[in-house]
C-alpha positions as CSV (number, residue, x, y, z in Angstrom):
1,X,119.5,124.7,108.1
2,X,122.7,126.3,108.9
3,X,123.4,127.5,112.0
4,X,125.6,131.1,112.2
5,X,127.2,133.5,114.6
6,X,126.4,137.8,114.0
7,X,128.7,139.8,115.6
8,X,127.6,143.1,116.6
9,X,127.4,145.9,118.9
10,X,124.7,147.8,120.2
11,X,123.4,150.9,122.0
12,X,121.2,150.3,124.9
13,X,119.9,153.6,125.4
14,X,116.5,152.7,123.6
15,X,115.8,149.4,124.6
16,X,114.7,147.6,127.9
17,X,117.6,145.2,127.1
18,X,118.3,142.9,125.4
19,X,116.1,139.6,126.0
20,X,112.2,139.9,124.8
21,X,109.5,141.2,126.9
22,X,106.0,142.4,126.6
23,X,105.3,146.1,126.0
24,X,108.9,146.9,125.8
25,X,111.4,147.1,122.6
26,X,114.6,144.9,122.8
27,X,117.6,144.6,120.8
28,X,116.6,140.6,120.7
29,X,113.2,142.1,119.0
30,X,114.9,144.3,116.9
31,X,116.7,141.6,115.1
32,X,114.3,139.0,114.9
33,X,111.4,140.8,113.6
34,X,114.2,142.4,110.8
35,X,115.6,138.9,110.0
36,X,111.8,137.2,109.4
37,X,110.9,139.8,107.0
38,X,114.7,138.8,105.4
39,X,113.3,135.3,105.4
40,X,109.7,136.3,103.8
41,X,108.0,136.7,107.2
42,X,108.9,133.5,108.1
43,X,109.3,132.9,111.9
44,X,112.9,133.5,113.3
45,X,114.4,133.1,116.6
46,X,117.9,133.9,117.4
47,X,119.9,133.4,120.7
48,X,121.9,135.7,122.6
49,X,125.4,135.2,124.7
50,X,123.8,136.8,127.8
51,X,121.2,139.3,129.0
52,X,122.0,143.2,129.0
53,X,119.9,145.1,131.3
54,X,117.5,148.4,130.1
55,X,120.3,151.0,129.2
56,X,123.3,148.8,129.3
57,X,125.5,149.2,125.8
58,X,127.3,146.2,124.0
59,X,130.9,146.7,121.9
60,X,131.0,143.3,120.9
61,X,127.8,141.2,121.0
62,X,127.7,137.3,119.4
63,X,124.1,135.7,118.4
64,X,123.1,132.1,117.2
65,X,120.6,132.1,114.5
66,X,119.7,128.7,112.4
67,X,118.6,129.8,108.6
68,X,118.4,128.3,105.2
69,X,122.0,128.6,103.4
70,X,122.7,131.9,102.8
71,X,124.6,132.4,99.2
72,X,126.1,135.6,99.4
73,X,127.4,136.9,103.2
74,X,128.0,139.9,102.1
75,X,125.0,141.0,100.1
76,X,122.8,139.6,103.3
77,X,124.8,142.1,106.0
78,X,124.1,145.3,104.0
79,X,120.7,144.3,103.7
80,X,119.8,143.3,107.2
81,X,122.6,146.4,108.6
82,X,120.4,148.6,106.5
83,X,117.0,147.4,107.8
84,X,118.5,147.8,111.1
85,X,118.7,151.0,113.3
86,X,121.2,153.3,114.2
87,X,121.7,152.0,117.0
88,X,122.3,148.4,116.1
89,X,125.7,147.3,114.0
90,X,125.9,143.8,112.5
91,X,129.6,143.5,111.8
92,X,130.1,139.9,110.6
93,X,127.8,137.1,109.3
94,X,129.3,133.6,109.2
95,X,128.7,129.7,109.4
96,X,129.6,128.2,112.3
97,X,128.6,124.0,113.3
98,X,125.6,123.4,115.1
99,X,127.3,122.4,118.3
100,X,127.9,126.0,119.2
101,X,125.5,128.0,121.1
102,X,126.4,131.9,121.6
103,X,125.5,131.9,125.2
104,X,126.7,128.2,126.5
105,X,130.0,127.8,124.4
106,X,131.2,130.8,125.6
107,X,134.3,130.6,127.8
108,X,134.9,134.1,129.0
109,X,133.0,137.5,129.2
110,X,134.5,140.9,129.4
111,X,132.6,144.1,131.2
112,X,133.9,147.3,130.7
113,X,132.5,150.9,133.3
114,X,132.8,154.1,131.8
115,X,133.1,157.0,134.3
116,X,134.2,160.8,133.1
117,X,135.2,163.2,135.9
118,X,134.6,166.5,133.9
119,X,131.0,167.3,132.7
120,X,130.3,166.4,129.5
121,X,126.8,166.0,127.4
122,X,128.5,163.9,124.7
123,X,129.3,161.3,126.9
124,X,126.0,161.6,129.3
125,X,124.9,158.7,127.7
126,X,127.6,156.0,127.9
127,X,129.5,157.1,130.6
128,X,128.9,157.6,134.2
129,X,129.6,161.8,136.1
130,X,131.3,161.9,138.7
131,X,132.0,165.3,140.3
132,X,134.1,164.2,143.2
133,X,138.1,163.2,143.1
134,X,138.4,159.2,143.4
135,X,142.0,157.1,145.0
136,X,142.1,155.0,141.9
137,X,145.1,153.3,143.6
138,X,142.8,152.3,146.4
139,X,140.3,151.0,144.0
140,X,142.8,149.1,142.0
141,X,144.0,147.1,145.4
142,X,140.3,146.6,146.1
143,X,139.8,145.2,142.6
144,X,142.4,142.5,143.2
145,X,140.8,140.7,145.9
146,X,137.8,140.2,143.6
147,X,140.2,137.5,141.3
148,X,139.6,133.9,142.0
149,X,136.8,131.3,142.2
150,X,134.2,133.0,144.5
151,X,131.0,133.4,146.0
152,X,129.4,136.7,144.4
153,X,125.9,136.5,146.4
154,X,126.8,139.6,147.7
155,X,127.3,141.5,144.7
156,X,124.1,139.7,142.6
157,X,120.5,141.4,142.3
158,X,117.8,138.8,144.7
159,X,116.1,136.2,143.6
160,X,117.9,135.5,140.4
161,X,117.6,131.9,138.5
162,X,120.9,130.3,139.1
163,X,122.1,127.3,140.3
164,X,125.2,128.6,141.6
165,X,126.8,132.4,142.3
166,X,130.0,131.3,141.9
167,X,131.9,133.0,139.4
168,X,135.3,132.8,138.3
169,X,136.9,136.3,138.1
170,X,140.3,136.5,136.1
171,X,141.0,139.9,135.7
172,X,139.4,143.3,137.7
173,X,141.6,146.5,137.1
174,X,140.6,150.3,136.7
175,X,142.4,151.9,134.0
176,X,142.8,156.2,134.0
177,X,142.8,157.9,130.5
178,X,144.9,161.3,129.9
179,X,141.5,162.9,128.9
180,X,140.2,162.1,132.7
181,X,137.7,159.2,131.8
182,X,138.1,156.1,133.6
183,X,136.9,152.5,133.5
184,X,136.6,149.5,135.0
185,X,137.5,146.5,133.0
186,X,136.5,143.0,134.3
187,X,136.8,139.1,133.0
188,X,135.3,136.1,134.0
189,X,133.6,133.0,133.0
190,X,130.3,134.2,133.7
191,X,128.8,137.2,135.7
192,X,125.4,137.5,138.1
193,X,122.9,139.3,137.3
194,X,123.9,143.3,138.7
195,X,127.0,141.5,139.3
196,X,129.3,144.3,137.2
197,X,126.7,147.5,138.6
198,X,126.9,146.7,142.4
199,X,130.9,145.5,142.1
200,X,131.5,149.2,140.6
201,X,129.4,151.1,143.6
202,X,131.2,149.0,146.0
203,X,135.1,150.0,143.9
204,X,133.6,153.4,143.8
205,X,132.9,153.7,147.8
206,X,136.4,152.6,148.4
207,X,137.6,155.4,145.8
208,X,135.3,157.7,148.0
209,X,137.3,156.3,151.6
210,X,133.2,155.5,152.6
211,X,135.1,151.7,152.5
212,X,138.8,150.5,152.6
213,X,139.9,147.8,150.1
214,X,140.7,145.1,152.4
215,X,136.9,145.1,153.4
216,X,135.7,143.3,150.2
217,X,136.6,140.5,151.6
218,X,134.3,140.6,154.7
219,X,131.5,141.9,152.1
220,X,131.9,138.5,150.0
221,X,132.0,136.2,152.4
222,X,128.5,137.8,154.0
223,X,127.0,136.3,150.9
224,X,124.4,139.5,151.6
225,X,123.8,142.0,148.8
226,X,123.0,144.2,151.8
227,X,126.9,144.0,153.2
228,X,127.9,146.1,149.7
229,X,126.9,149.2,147.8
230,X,124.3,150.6,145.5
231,X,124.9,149.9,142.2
232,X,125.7,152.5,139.8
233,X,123.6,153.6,136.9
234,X,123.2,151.0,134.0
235,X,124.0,153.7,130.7
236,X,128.0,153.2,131.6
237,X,128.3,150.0,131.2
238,X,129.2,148.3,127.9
239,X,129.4,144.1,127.4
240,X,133.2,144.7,126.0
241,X,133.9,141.1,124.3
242,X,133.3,137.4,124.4
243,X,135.7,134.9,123.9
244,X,135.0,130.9,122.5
């Protein structure tokens, strides 16, 4: 058996995530079930770098899969890309040695928030309205004292199954197209489950002055998802890329 990495990207807006669940279709489902009928209904399991949430979107997406030699690349990405949906893109097949796992070798994660300020139904999907004017700079300063080796209990959905909610955030910055869209781009090491959702509501209060930047701080170190915001809907955000 070889072992190989798929990148591709995906939208969320049909499938209660990624991971496999009962009663529910999954981008994790998609693939297998396309792949075994690849391999003559033969069994296959593949293995994702993370969990996306019902709705969430991925630009660039890595999976593990272990499968008999596969001659031609080529040849076996039209097929499976053509078996595929819409809204599922496999953009490259190839061999990669067993020690690497898509979701444990994986040394940084990149998030990316989509916001547009002007109505628009071509983006309702992937991108989050909002009709009020927000102080990016304020938002920006606020985004800075989320860098470093912290504590994110505050900014993590209850009751998760981690041994630790520390994270180590290297870069948090919202950037402002000419078009008025405007996202929120943030890389660590790993990220908490909600972690990237609640993290935007909280930018987004300080944008609104319901919150000044140099209170993210105090909510951090409460270690209390109750000390920060709501968390903003789930179809603007898009897994942006993974680094090895």
């Amino acid at each position: 058996m070889q072992r190989y990495f798929f990148e591709l990207s995906y939208d969320g807006s049909s499938f209660n995530g990624w991971q496999i669940q009962p009663n529910a279709p999954s981008v994790q489902e998609e693939i297998q079930n396309k792949l075994s009928r690849l391999q003559s209904n033969v069994p296959v399991k593949v293995v994702g770098c993370g969990r996306t949430d019902t709705g969430v979107h991925a630009h660039h997406y890595i999976l593990h899969v272990d499968l008999p030699q596969i001659d031609d690349l080529d040849l076996f990405l039209m097929k499976i890309n053509r078996m595929l949906p819409d809204s599922i893109a496999i953009s490259k097949i190839y061999p990669v040695s067993d020690e690497l796992h898509a979701r444990f070798s994986a040394t940084e994660r990149t998030y990316r928030y989509f916001i547009h300020t002007q109505k628009d139904p071509f983006r309702a999907q992937t991108s989050w309205y909002v009709n009020r004017e927000l102080d990016v700079t304020k938002m920006n300063e606020a985004a800075q004292l989320l860098i470093g080796r912290k504590d994110f209990t505050s900014l993590s959905k209850l009751h998760t199954d981690v041994k630790t909610n520390i994270c180590d955030v290297r870069h948090a910055k919202w950037i402002q197209e000419e078009d008025g869209t405007l996202y929120f781009e943030i890389s660590a090491d790993r990220f908490l489950r909600n972690m990237v959702r609640a993290t935007v509501g909280t930018l987004v209060d300080v944008g609104l002055g319901k919150l000044k930047p140099e209170d993210i701080p105090t909510i951090l170190a409460a270690m209390d998802r109750q000390a920060a915001s709501t968390s903003v809907p789930a179809h603007g955000l898009f897994l942006w890329k993974i680094e090895y």
